[in-house]
Structure formats: C-alpha cells, structure tokens
PDB file of N, CA, C and O in Angstrom:
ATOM      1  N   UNK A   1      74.910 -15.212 -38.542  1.00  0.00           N
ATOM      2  CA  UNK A   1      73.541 -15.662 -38.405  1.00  0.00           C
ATOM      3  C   UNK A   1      73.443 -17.061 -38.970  1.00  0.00           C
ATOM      4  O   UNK A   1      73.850 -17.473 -40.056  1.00  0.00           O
ATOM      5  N   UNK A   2      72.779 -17.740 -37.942  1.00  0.00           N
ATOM      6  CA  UNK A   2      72.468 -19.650 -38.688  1.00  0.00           C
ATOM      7  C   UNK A   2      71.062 -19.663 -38.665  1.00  0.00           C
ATOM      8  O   UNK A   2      70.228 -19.009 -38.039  1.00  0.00           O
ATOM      9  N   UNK A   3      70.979 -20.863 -39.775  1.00  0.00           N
ATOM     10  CA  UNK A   3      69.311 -20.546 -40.462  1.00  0.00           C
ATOM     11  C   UNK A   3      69.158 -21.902 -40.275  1.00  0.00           C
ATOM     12  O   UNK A   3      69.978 -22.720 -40.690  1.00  0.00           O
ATOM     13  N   UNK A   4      67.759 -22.300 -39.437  1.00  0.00           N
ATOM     14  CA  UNK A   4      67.895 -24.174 -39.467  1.00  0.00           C
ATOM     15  C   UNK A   4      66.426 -24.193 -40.388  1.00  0.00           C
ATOM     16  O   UNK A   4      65.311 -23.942 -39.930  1.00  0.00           O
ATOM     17  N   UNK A   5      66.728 -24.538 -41.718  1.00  0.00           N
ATOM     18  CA  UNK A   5      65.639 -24.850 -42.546  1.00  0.00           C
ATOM     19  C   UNK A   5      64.688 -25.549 -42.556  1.00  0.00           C
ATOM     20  O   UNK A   5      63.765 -25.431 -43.363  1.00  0.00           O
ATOM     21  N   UNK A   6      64.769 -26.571 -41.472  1.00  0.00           N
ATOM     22  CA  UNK A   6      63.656 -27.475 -41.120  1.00  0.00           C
ATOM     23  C   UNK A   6      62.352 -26.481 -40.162  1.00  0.00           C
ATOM     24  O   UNK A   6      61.142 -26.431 -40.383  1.00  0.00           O
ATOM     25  N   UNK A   7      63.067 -25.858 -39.203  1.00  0.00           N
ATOM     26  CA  UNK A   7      62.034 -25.150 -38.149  1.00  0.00           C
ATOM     27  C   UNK A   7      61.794 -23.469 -38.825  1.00  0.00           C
ATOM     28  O   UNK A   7      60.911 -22.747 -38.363  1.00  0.00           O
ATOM     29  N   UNK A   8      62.691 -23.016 -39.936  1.00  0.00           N
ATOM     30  CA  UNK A   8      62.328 -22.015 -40.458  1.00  0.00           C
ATOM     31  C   UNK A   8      62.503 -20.952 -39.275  1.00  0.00           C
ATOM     32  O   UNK A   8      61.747 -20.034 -38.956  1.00  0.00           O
ATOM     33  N   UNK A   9      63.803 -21.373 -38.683  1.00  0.00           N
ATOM     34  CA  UNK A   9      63.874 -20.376 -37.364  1.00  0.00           C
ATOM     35  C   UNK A   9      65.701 -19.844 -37.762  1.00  0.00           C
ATOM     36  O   UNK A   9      66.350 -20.450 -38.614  1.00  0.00           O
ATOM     37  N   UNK A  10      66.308 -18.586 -36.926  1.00  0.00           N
ATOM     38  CA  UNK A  10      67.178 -17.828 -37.445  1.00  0.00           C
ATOM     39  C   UNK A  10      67.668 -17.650 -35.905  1.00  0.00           C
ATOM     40  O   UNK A  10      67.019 -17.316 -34.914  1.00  0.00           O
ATOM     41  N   UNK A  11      68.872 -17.948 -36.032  1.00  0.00           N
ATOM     42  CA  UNK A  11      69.764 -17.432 -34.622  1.00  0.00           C
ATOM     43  C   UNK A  11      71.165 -16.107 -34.158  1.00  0.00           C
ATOM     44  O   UNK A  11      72.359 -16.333 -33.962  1.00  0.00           O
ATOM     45  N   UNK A  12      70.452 -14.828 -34.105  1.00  0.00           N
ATOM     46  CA  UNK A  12      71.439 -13.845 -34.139  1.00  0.00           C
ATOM     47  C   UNK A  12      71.646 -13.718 -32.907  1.00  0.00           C
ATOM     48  O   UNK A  12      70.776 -13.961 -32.071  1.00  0.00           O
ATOM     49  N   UNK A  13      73.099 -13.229 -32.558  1.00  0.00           N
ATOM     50  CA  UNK A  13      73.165 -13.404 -31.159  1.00  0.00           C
ATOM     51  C   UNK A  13      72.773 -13.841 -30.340  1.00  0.00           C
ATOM     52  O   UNK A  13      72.405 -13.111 -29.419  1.00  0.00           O
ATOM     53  N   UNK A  14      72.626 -15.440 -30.222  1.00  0.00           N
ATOM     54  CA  UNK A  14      72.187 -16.132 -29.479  1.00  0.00           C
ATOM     55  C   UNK A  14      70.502 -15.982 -29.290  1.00  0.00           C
ATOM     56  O   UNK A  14      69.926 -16.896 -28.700  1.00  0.00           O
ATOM     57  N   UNK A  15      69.729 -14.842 -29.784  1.00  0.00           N
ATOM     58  CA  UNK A  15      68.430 -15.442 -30.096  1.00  0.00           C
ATOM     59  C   UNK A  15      67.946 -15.718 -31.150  1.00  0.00           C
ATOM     60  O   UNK A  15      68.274 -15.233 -32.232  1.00  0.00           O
ATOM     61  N   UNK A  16      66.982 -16.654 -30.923  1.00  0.00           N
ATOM     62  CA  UNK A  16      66.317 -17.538 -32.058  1.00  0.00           C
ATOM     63  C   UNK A  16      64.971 -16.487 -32.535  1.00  0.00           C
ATOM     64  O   UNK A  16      64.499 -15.575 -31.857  1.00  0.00           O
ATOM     65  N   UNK A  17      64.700 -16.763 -33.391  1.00  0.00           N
ATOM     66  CA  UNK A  17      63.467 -15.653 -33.771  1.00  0.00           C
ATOM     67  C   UNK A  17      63.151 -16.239 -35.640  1.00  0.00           C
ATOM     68  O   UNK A  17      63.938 -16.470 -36.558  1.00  0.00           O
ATOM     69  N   UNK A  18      61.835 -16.292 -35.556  1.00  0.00           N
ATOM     70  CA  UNK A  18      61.024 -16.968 -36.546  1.00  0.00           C
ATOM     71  C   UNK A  18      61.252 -16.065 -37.596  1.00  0.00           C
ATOM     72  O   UNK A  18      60.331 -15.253 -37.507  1.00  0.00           O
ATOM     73  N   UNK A  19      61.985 -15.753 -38.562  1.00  0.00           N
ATOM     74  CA  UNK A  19      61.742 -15.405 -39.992  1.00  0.00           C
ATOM     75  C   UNK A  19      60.926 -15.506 -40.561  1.00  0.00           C
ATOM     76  O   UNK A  19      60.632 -16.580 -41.087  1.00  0.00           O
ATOM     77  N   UNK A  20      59.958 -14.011 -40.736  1.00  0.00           N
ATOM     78  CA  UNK A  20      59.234 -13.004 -41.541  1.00  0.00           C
ATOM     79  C   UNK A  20      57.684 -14.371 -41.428  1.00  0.00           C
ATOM     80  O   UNK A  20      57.240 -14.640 -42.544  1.00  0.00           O
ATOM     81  N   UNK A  21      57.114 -14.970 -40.472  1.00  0.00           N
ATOM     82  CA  UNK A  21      56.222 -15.736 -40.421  1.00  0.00           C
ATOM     83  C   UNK A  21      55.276 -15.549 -39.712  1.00  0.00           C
ATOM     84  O   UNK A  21      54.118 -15.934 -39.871  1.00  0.00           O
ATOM     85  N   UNK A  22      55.925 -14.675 -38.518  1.00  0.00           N
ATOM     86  CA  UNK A  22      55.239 -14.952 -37.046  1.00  0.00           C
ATOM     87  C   UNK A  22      54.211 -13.458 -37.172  1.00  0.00           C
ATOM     88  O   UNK A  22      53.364 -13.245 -36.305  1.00  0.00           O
ATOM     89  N   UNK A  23      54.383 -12.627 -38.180  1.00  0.00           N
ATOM     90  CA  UNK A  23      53.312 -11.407 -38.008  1.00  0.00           C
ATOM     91  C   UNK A  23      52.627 -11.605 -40.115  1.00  0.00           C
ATOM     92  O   UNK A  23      53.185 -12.133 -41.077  1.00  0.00           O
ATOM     93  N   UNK A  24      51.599 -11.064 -40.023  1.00  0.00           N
ATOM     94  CA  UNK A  24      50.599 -10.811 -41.125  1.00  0.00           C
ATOM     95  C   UNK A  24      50.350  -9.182 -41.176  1.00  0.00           C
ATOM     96  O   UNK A  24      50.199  -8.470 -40.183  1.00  0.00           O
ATOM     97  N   UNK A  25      50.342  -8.807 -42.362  1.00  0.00           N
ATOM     98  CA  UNK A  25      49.685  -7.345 -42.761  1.00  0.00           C
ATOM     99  C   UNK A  25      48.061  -7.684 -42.310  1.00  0.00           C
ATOM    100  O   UNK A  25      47.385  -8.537 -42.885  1.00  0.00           O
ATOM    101  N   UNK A  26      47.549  -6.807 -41.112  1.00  0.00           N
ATOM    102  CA  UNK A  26      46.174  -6.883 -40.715  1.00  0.00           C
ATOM    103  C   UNK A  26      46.029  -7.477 -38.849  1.00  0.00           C
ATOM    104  O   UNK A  26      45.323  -7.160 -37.892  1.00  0.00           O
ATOM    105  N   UNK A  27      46.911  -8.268 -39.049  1.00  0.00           N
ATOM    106  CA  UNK A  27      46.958  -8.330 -37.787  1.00  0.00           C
ATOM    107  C   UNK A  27      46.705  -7.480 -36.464  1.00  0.00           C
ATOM    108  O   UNK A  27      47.077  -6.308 -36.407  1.00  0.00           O
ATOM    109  N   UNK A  28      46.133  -8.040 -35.518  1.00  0.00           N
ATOM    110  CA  UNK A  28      45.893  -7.351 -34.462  1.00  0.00           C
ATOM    111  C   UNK A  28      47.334  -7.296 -33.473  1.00  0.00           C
ATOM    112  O   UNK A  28      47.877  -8.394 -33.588  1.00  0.00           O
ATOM    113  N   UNK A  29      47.958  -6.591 -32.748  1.00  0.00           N
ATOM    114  CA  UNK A  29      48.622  -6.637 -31.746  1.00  0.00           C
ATOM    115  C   UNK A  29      48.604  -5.448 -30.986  1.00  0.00           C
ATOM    116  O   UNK A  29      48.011  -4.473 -31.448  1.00  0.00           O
ATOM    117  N   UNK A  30      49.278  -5.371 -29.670  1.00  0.00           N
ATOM    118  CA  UNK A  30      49.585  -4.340 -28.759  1.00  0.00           C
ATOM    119  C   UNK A  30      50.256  -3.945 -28.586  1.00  0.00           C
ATOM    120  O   UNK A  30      51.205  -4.718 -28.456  1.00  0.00           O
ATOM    121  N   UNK A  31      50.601  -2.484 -28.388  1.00  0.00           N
ATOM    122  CA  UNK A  31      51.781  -1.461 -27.900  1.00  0.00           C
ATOM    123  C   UNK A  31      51.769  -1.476 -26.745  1.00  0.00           C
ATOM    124  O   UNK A  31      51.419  -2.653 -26.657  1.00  0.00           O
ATOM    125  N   UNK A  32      51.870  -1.110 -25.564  1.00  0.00           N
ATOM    126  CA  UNK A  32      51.857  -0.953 -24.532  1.00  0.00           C
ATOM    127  C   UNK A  32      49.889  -0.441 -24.004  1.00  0.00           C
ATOM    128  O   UNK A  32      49.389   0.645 -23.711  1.00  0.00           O
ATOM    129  N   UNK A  33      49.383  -1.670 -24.093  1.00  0.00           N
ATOM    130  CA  UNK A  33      47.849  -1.917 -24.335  1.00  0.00           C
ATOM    131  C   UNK A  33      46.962  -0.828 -24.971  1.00  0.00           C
ATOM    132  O   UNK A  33      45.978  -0.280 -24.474  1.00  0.00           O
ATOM    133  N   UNK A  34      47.576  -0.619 -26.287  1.00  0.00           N
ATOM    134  CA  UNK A  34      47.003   0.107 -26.873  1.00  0.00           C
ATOM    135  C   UNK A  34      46.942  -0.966 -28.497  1.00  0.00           C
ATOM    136  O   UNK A  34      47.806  -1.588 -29.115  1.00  0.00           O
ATOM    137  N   UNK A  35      45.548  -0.757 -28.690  1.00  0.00           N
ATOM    138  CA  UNK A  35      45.272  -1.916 -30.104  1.00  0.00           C
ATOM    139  C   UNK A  35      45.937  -1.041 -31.440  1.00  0.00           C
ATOM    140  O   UNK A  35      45.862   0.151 -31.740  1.00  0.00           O
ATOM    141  N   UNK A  36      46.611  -2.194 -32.080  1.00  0.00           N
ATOM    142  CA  UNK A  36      47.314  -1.627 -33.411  1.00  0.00           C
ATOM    143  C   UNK A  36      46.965  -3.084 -34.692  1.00  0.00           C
ATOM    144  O   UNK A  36      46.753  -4.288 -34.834  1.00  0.00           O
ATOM    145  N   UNK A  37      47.078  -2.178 -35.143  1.00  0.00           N
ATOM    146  CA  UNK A  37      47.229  -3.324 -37.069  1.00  0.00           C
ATOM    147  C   UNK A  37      48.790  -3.063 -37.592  1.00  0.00           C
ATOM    148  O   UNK A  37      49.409  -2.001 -37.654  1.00  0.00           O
ATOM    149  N   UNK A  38      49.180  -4.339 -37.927  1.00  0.00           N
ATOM    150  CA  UNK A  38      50.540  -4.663 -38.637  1.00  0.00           C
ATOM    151  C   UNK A  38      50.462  -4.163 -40.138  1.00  0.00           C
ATOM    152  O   UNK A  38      49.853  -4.909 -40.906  1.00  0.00           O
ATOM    153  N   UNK A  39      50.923  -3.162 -40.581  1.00  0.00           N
ATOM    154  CA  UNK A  39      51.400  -2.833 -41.779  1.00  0.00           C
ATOM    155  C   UNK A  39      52.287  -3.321 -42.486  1.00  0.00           C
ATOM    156  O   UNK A  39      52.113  -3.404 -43.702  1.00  0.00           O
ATOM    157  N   UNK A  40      53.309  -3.708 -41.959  1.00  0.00           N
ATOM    158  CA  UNK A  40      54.390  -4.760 -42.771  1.00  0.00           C
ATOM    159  C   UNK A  40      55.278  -5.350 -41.910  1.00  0.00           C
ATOM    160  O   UNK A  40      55.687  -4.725 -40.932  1.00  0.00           O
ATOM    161  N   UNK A  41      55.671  -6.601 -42.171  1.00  0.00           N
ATOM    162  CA  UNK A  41      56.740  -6.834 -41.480  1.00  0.00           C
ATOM    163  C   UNK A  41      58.558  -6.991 -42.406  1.00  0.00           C
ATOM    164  O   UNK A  41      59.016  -7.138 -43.539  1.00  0.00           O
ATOM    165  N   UNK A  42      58.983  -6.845 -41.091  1.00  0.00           N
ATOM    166  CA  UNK A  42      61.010  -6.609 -41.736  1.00  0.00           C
ATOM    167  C   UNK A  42      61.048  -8.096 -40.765  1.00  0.00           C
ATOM    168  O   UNK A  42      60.242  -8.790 -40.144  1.00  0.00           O
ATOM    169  N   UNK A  43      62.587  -8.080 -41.086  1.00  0.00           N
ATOM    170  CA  UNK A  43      63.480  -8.910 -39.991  1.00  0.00           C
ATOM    171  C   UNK A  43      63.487  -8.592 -38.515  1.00  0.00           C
ATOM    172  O   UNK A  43      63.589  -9.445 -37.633  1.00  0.00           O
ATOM    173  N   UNK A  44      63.409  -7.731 -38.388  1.00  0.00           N
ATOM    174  CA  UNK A  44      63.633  -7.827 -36.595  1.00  0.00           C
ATOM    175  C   UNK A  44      62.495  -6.769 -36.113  1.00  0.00           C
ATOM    176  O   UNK A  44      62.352  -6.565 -34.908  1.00  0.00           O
ATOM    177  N   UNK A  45      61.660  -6.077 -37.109  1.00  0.00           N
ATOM    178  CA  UNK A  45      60.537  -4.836 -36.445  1.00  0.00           C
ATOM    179  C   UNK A  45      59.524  -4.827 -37.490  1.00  0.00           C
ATOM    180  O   UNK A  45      59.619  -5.257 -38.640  1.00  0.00           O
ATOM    181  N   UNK A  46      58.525  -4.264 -36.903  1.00  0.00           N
ATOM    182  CA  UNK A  46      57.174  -4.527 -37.906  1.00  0.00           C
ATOM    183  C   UNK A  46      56.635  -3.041 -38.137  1.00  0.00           C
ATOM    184  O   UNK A  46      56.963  -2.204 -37.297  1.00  0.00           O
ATOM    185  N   UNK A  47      56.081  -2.771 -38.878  1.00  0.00           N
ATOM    186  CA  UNK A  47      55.439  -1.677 -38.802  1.00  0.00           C
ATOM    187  C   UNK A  47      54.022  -1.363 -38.466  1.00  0.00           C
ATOM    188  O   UNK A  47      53.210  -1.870 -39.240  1.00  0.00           O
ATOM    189  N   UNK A  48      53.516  -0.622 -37.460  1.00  0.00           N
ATOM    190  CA  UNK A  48      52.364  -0.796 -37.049  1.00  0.00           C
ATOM    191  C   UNK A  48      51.762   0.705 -37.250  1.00  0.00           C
ATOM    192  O   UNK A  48      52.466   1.703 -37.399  1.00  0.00           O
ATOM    193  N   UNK A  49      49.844   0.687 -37.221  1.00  0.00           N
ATOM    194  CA  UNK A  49      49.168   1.676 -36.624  1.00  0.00           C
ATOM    195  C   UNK A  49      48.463   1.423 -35.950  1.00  0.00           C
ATOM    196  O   UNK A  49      47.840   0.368 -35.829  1.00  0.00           O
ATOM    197  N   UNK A  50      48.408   2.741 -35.132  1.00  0.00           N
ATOM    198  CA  UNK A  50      47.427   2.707 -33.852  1.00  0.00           C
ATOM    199  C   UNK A  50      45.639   2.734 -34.601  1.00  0.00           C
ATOM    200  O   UNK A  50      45.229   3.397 -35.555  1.00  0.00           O
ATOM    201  N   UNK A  51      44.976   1.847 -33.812  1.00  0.00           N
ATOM    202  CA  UNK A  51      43.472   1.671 -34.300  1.00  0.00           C
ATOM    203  C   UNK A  51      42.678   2.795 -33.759  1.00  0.00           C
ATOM    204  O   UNK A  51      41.858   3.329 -34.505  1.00  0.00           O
ATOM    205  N   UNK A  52      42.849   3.273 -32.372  1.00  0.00           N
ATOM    206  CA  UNK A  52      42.268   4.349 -31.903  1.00  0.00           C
ATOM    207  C   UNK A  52      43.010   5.875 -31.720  1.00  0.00           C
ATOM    208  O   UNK A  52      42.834   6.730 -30.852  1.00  0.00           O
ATOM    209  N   UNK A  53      43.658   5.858 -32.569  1.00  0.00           N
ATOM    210  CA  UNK A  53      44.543   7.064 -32.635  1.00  0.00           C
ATOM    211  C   UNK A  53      43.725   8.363 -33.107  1.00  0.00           C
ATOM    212  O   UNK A  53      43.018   8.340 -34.115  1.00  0.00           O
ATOM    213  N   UNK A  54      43.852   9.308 -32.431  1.00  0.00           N
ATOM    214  CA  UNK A  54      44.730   9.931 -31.192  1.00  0.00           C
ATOM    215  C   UNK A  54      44.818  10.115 -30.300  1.00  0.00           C
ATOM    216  O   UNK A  54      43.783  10.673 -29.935  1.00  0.00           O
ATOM    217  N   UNK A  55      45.554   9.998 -29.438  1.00  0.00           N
ATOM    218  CA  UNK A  55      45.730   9.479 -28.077  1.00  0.00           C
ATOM    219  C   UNK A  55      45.860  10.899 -27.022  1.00  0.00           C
ATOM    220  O   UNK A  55      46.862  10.954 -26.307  1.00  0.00           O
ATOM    221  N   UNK A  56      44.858  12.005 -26.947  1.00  0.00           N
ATOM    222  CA  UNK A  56      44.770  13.186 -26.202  1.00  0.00           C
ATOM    223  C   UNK A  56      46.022  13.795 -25.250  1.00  0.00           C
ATOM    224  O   UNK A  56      46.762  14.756 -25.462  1.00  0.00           O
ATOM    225  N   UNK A  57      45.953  12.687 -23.918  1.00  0.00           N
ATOM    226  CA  UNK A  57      46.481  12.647 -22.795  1.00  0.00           C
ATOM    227  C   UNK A  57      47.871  12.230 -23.191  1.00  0.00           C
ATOM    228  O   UNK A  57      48.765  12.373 -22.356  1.00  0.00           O
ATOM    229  N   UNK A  58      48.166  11.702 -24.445  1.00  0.00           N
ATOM    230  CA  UNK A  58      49.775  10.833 -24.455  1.00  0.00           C
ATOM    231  C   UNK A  58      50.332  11.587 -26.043  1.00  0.00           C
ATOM    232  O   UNK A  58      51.013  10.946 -26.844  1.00  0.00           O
ATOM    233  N   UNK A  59      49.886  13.062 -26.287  1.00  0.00           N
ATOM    234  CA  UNK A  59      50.445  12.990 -27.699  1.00  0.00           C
ATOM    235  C   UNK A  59      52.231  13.407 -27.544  1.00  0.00           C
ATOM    236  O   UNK A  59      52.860  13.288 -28.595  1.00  0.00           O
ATOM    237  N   UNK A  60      52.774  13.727 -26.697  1.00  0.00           N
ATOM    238  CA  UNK A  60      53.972  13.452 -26.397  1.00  0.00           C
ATOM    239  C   UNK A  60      54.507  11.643 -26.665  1.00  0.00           C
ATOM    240  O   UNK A  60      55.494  11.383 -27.354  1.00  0.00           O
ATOM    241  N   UNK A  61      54.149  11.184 -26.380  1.00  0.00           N
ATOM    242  CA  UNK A  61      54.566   9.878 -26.109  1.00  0.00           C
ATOM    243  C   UNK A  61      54.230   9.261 -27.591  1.00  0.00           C
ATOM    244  O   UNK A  61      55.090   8.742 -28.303  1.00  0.00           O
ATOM    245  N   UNK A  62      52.769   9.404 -27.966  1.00  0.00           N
ATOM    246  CA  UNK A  62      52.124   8.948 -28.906  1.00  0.00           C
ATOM    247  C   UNK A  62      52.177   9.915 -30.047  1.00  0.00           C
ATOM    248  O   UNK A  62      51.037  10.130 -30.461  1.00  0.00           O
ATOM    249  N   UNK A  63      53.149  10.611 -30.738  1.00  0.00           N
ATOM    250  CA  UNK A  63      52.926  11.660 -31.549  1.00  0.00           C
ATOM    251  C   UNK A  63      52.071  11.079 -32.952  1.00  0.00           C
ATOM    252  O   UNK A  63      51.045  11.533 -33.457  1.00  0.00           O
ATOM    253  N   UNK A  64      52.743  10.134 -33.283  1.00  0.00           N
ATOM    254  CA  UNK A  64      52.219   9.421 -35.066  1.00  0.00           C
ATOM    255  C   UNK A  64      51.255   8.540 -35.071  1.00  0.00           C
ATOM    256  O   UNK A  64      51.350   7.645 -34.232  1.00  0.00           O
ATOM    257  N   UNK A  65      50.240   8.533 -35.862  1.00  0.00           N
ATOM    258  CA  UNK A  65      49.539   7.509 -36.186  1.00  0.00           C
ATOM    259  C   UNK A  65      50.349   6.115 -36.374  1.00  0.00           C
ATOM    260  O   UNK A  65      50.197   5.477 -35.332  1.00  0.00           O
ATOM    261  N   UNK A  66      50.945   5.577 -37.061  1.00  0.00           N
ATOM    262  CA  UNK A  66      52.430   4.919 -37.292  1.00  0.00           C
ATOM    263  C   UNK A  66      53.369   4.785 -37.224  1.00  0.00           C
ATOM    264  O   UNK A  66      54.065   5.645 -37.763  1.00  0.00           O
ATOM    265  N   UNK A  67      54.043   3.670 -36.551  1.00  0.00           N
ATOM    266  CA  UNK A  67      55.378   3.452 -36.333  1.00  0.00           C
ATOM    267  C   UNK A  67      55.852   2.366 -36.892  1.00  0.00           C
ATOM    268  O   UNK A  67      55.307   1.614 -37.700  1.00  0.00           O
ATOM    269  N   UNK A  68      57.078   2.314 -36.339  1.00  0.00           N
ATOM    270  CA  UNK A  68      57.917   1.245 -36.501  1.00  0.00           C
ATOM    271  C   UNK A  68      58.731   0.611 -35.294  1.00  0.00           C
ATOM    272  O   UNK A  68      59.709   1.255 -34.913  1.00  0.00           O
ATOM    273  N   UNK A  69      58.407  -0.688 -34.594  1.00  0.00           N
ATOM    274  CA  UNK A  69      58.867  -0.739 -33.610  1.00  0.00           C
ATOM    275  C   UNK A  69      59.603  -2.301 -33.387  1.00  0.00           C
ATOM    276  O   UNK A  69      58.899  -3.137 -33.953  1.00  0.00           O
ATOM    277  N   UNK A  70      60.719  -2.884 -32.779  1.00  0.00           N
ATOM    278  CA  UNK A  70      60.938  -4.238 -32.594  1.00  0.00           C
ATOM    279  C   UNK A  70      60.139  -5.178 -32.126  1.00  0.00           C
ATOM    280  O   UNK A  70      59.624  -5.202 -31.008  1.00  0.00           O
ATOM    281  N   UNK A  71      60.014  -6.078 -33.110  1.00  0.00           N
ATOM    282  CA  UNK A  71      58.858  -7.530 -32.327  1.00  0.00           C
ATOM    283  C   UNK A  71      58.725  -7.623 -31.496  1.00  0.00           C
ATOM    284  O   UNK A  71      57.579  -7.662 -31.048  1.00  0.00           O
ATOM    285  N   UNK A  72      59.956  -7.736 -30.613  1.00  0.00           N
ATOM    286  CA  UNK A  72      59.787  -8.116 -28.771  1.00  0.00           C
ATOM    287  C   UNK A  72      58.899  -7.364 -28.541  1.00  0.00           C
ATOM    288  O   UNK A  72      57.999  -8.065 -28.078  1.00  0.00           O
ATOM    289  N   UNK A  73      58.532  -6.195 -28.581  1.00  0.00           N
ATOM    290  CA  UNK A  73      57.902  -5.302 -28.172  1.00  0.00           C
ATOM    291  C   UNK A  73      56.160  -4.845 -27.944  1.00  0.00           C
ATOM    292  O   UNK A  73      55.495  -3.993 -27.355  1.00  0.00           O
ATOM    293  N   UNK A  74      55.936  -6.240 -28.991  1.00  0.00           N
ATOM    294  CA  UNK A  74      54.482  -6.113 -29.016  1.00  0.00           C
ATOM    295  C   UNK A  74      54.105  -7.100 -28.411  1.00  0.00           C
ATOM    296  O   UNK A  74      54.937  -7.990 -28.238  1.00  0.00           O
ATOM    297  N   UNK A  75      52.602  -7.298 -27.836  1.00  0.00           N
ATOM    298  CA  UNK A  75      51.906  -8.383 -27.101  1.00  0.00           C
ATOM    299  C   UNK A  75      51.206  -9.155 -28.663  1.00  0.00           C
ATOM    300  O   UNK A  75      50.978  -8.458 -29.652  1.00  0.00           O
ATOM    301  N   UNK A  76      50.985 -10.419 -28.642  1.00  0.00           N
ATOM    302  CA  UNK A  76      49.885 -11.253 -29.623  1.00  0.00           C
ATOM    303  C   UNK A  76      48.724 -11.609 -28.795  1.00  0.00           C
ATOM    304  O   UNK A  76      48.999 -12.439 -27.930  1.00  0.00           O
ATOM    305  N   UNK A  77      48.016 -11.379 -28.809  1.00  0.00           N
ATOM    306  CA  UNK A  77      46.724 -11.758 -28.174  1.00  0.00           C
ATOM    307  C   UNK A  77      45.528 -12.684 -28.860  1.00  0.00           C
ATOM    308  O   UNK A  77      44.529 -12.399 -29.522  1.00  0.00           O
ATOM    309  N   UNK A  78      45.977 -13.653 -28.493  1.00  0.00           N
ATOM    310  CA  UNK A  78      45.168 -14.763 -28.965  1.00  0.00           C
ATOM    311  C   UNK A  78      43.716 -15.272 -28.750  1.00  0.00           C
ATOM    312  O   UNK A  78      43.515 -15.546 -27.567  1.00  0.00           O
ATOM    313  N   UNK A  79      42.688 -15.468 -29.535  1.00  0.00           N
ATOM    314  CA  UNK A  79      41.153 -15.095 -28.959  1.00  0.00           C
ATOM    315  C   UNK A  79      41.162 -16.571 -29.302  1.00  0.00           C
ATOM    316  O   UNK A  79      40.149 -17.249 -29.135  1.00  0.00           O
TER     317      UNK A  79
END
C-alpha cells in the first residue's frame, strides 16, 4: 500500500481510495435506496443503520437493523 501525503489518498491494488475522511458518524447515505446513518467508519467499510427499519417485504434480505458493508457500496447523496 502507497500513501501520497499531500492528497491524503491510499493506493491498494491499484485503487486509490481516501483514508478514513470521505464518511462522518451521522451521515446520511444509501443501501440499495434505502436511507441509512454511518455509525463508524474502518479502512475499506463503514458501519451503517437502516433509518426506516424494518423492512416487512425484505426481512430475508434485510434481517438487522445494522450492518457493516464496503464503501463502494453505498450511494452519497448530495443536497
């Protein structure tokens, strides 16, 4: 892993990805358009809960109030 200290950016296997900056505890983001708040963030996955949880029709899919899932994975939605 290379760390370029000027842009505060990190390159593992050929992707680049912002170190521990780019998410906040409180934050809004999306699961697969479902609204969540950021509980913490790691290096490569954040921990989230669902805001309107429980999800009736999807509790297979949706079992936990909280997860843990990889960055790529969420939408930022910018107002």
């Amino acid at each position: 892993m290379s760390t370029n200290e000027t842009t505060n950016q990190s390159s593992v296997y050929g992707k680049t990805m912002r170190a521990f900056d780019q998410f906040h505890a409180g934050q809004t983001v999306y699961l697969e358009e479902k609204e969540c708040s950021i509980i913490a963030e790691y290096e490569r996955s954040i921990a989230i809960e669902f805001v309107d949880f429980p999800f009736p029709e999807e509790t297979e899919r949706f079992p936990h109030a909280r997860t843990v899932v990889k960055k790529e994975k969420v939408q930022i939605i910018e107002h």
